[in-house]
One Martini backbone bead per residue (centre of mass of N, CA, C, O) as a GRO file, in nm:
protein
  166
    1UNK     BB    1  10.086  13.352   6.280
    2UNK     BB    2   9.768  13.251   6.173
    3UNK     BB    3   9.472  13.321   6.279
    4UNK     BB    4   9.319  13.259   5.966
    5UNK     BB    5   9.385  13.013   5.777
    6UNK     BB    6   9.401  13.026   5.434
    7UNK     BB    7   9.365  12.691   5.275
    8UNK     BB    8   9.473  12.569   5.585
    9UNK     BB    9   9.738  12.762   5.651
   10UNK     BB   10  10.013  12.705   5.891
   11UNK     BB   11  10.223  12.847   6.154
   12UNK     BB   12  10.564  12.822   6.377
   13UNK     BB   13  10.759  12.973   6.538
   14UNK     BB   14  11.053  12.886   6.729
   15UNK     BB   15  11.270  12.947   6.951
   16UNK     BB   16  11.521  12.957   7.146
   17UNK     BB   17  11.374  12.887   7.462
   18UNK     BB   18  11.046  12.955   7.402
   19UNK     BB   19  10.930  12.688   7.552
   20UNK     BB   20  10.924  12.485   7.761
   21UNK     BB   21  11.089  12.433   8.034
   22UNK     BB   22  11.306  12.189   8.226
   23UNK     BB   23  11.452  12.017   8.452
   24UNK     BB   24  11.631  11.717   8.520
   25UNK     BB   25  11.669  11.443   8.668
   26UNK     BB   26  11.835  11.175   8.718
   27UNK     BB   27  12.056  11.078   8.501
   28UNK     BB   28  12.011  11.347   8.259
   29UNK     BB   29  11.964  11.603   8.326
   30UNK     BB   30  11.943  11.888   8.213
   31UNK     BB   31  11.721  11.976   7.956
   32UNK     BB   32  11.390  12.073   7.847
   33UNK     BB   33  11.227  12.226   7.535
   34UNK     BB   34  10.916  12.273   7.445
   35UNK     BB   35  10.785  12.380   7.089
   36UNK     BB   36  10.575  12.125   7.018
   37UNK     BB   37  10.219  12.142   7.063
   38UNK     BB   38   9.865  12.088   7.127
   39UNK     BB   39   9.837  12.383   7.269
   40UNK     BB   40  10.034  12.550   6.986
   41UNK     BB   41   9.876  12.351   6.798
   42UNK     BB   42   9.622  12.188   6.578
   43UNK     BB   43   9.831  11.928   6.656
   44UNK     BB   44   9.756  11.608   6.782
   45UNK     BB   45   9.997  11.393   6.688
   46UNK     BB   46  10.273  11.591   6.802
   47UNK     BB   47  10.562  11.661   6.943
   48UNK     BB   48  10.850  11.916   7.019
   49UNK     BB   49  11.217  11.911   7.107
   50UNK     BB   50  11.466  11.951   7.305
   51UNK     BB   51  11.760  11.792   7.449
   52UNK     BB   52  12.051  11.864   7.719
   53UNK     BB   53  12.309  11.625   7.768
   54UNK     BB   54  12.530  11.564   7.977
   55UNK     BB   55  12.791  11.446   8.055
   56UNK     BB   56  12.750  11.157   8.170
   57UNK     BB   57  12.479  11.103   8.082
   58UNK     BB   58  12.109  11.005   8.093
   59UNK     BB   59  11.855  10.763   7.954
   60UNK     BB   60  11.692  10.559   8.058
   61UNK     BB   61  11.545  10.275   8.013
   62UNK     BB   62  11.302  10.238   7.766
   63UNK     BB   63  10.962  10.286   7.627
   64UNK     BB   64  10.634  10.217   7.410
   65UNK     BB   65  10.313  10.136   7.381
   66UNK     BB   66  10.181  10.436   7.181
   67UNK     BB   67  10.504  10.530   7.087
   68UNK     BB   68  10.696  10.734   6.921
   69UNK     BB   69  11.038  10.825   6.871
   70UNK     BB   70  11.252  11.092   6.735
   71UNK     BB   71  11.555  11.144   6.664
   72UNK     BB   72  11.842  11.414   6.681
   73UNK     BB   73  12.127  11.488   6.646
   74UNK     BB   74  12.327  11.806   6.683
   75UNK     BB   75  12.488  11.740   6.928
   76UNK     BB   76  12.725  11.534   6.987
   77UNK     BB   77  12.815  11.245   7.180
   78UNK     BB   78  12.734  10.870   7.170
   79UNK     BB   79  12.505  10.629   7.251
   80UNK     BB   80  12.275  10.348   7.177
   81UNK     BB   81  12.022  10.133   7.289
   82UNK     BB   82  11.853   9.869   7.140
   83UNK     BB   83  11.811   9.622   7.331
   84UNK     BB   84  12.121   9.502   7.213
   85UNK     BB   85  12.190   9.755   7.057
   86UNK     BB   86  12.473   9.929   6.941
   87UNK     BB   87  12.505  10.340   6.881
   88UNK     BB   88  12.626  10.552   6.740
   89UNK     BB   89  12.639  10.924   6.837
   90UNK     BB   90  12.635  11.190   6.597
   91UNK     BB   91  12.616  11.446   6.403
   92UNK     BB   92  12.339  11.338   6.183
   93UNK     BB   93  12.152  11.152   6.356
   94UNK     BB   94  11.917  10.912   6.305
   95UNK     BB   95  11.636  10.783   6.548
   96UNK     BB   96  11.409  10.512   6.536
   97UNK     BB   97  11.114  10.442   6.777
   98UNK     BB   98  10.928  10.187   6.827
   99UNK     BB   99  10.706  10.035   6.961
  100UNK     BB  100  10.846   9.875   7.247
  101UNK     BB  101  11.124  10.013   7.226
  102UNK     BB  102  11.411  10.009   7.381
  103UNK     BB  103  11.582  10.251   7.542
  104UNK     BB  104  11.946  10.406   7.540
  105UNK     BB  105  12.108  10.707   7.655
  106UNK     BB  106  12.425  10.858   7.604
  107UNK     BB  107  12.668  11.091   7.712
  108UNK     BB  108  13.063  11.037   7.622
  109UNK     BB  109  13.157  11.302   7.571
  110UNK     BB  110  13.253  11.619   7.669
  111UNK     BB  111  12.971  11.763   7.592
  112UNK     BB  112  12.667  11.831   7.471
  113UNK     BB  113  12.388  11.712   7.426
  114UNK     BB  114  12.170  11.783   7.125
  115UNK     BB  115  11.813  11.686   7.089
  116UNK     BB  116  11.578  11.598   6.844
  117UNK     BB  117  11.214  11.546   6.904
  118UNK     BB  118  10.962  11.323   6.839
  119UNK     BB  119  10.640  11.258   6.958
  120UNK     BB  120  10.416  10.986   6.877
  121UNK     BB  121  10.177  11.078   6.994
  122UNK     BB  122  10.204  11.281   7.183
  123UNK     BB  123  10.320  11.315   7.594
  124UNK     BB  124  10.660  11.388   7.674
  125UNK     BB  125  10.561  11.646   7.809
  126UNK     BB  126  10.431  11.521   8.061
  127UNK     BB  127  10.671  11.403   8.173
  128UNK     BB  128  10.878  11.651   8.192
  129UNK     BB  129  10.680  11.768   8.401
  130UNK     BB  130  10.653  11.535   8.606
  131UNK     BB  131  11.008  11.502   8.640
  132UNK     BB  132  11.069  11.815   8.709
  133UNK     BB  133  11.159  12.181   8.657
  134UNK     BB  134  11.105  12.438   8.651
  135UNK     BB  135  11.294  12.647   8.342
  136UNK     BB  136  11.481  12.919   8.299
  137UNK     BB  137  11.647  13.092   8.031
  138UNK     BB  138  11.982  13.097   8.204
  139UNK     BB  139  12.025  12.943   8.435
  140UNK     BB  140  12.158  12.780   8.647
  141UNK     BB  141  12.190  12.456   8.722
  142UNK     BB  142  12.106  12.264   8.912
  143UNK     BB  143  12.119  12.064   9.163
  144UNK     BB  144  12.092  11.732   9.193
  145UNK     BB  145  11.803  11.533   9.127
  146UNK     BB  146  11.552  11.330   9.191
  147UNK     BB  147  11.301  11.146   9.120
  148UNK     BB  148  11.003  11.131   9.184
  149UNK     BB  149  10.837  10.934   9.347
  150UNK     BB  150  10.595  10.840   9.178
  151UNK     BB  151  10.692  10.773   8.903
  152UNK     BB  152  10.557  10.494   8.802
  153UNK     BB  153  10.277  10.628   8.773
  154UNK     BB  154  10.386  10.841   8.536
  155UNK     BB  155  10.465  10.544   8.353
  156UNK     BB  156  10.162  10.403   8.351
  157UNK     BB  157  10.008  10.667   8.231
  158UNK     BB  158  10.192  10.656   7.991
  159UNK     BB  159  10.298  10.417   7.873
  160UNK     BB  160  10.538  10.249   7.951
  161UNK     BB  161  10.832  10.049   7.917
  162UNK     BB  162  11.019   9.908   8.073
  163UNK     BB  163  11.287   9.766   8.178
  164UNK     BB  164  11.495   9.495   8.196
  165UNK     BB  165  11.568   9.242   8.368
  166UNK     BB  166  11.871   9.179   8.517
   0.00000   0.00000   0.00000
């Protein structure tokens, strides 16, 4: 990285888990690692990380009232719900949710999904840090953990959309 970039080039690599990462409560279980946000970039505009989804895990429903989000599964297989479409996903799957798109995902596969993530403006960094646990690279994946109590206000301060009353 140019500590003064001159006209305006600026770059930045991350390697593999070299950014922020958290353990995730039930039922994503698995790993996320932030490797661009706008703490380590000039760019307030959006975040992004890989999350590594296990076998027979997911993502609740949910959805977002003021943030896009992109995926790209790089690794792994599985399901994607939006609203009430359902599609496979497989490497070199790419999937974009637009504000207010209920979505939900899940590996139904027999390995890790890894999925690679943007989320425009930033703050799913923000969400993975308030209901995860601090994670260093190699250490063995914790015993399962529930979502803590707050949740719910920690999704009304990111502006999440619930999930559809069933």
């Amino acid at each position: 990285m140019s500590e003064e970039p001159p006209f305006g080039r600026w770059w930045k690599v991350v390697g593999p888990d070299e950014g922020k990462s958290w353990w995730q409560p039930l039922p994503s279980r698995g790993h996320v690692t932030v490797a661009l946000d706008p703490t380590n970039t000039p760019y307030d505009g959006f975040s992004a990380g890989v999350q590594v989804l296990p076998p027979g895990c997911s993502v609740r429903e949910h959805g977002h009232r003021q943030n896009h989000e992109l995926l790209f599964i790089a690794e792994g297989t599985g399901r994607c719900t939006i609203e009430d479409d359902v599609y496979d996903l497989v490497p070199g799957t790419t999937v974009l949710f637009g504000r207010h798109a209920r979505h939900f995902v899940e590996n139904t596969g027999e390995t890790d999904m890894r999925i690679y993530w943007v989320f425009l403006p930033p703050g799913l960094e923000e969400w993975f840090a308030a209901i995860g646990r601090p994670r260093t690279p190699g250490e063995p994946m914790p015993e399962a953990f529930a979502r803590p109590d707050d949740v719910g206000d920690v999704q009304a301060r990111l502006k999440f959309v619930p999930p559809k009353p069933r």
